[in-house]
C-alpha positions in Angstrom: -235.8 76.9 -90.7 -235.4 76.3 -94.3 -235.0 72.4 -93.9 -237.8 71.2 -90.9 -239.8 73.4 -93.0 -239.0 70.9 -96.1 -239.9 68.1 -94.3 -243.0 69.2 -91.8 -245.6 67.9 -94.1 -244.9 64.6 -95.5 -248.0 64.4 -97.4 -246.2 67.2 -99.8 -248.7 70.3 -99.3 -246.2 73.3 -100.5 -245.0 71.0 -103.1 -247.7 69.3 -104.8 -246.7 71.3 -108.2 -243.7 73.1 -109.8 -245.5 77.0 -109.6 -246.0 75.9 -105.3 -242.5 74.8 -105.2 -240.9 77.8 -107.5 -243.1 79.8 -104.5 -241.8 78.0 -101.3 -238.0 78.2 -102.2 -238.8 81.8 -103.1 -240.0 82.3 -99.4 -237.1 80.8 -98.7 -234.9 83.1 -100.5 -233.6 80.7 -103.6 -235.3 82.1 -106.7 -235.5 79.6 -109.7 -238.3 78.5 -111.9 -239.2 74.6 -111.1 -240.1 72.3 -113.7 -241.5 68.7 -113.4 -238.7 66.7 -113.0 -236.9 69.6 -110.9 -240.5 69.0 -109.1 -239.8 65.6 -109.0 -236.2 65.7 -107.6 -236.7 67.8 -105.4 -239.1 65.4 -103.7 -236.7 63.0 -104.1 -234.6 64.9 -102.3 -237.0 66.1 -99.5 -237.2 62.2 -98.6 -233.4 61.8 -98.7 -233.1 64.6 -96.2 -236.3 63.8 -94.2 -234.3 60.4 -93.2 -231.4 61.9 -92.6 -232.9 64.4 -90.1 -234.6 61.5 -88.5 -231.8 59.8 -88.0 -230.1 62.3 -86.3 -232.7 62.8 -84.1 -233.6 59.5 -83.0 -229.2 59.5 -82.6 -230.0 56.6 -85.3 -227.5 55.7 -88.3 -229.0 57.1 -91.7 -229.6 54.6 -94.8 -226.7 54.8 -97.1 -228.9 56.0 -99.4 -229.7 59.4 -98.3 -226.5 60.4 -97.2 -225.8 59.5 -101.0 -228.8 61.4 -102.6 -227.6 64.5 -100.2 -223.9 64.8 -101.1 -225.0 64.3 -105.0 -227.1 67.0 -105.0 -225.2 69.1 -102.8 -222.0 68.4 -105.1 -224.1 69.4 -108.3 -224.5 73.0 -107.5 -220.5 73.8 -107.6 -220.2 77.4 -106.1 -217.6 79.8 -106.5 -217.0 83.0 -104.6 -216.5 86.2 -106.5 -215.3 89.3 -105.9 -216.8 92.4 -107.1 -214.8 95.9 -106.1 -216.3 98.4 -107.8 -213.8 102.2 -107.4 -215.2 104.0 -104.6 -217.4 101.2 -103.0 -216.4 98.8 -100.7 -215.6 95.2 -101.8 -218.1 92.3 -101.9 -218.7 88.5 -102.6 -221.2 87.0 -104.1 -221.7 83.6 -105.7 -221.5 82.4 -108.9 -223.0 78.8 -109.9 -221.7 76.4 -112.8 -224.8 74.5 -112.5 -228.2 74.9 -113.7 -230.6 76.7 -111.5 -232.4 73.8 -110.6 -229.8 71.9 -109.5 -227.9 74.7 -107.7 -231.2 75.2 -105.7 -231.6 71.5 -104.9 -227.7 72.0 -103.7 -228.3 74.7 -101.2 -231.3 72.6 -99.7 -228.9 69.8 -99.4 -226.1 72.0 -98.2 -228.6 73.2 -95.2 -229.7 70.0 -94.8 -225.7 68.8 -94.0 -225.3 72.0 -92.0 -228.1 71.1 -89.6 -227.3 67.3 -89.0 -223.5 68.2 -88.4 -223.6 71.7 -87.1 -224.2 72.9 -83.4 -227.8 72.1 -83.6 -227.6 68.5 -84.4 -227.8 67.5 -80.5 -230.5 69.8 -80.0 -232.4 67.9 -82.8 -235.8 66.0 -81.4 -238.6 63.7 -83.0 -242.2 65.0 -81.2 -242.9 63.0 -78.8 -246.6 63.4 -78.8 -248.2 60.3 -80.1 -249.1 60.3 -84.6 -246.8 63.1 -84.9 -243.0 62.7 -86.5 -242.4 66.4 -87.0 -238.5 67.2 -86.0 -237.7 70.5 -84.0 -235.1 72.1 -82.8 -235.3 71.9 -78.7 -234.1 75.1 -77.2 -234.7 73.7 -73.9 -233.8 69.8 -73.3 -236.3 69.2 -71.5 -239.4 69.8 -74.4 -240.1 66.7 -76.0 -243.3 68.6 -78.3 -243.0 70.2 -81.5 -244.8 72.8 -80.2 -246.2 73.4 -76.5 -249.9 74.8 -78.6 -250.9 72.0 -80.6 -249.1 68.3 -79.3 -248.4 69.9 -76.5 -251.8 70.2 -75.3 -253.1 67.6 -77.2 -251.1 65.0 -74.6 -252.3 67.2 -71.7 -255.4 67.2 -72.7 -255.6 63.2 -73.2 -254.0 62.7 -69.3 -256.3 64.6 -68.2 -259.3 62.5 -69.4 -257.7 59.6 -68.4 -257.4 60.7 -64.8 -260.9 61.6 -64.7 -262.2 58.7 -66.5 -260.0 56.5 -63.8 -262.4 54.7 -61.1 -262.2 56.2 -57.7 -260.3 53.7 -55.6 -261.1 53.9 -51.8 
């Protein structure tokens, strides 16, 4: 998911230059050339909607701030759908953009962003619950409280465990 991806590794690690962050919104599917300051707004904005996630899955109330920085960039990319009906083929849309590239790429990322704290999947939202982790993740069931069963998952298992065994024997 295009968004927990963006704000899994707050240290920056797919984004620590303009040619990895050109790369990781190709895999993505939004092709546009990053420069430094697109770089740098786009970090910006990863922050902006790292809070705003965190929020909504801690069912907290967002700063100001980000819900700001997230509509501005989400209003910079304007979008218009357009029609292309070429004889003999069957009618399509596609999207046309007003804005730079940069921008319109920091728009769609924003525009996820707002889908995925308002959509269906907002309630399913969940902070990991295993202890030094933050990562949000989408809970299929409500009842899994780790971003993922492999790594904090067993990681908390694995720490009860050695504190039942390293419990005295009471008798």
């Amino acid at each position: 998911m295009l968004i927990l991806d963006l704000i899994d590794d707050p240290a920056g690690g797919e984004l620590d230059s303009p040619e990895q962050a050109t790369a990781w919104l190709a895999a993505h599917g939004i092709r546009v050339r990053v420069s430094e300051a697109g770089l740098r707004s786009l970090l910006d904005l990863r922050g902006a909607v790292s809070e705003l996630v965190h929020a909504q899955a801690g069912r907290a109330q967002p700063p100001t701030s980000a819900v700001d920085a997230v509509n501005a960039a989400s209003a910079a990319a304007s979008v218009a759908p357009q029609l292309n009906w070429p004889a003999a083929a069957r009618p399509r849309m596609w999207l046309a953009t007003t804005a730079d590239s940069e921008a319109h790429a920091r728009g769609l990322v924003a525009r996820a962003a707002i889908e995925l704290v308002t959509g269906a999947d907002r309630d399913r939202l969940r902070i990991c619950a295993a202890p030094g982790c933050e990562r949000v993740f989408v809970s299929a069931n409500p009842r899994r409280r780790w971003c993922s069963g492999s790594s904090c998952g067993n990681r908390v298992r694995v720490a009860r465990h050695a504190a039942r065994r390293r419990k005295p024997a009471t008798g």
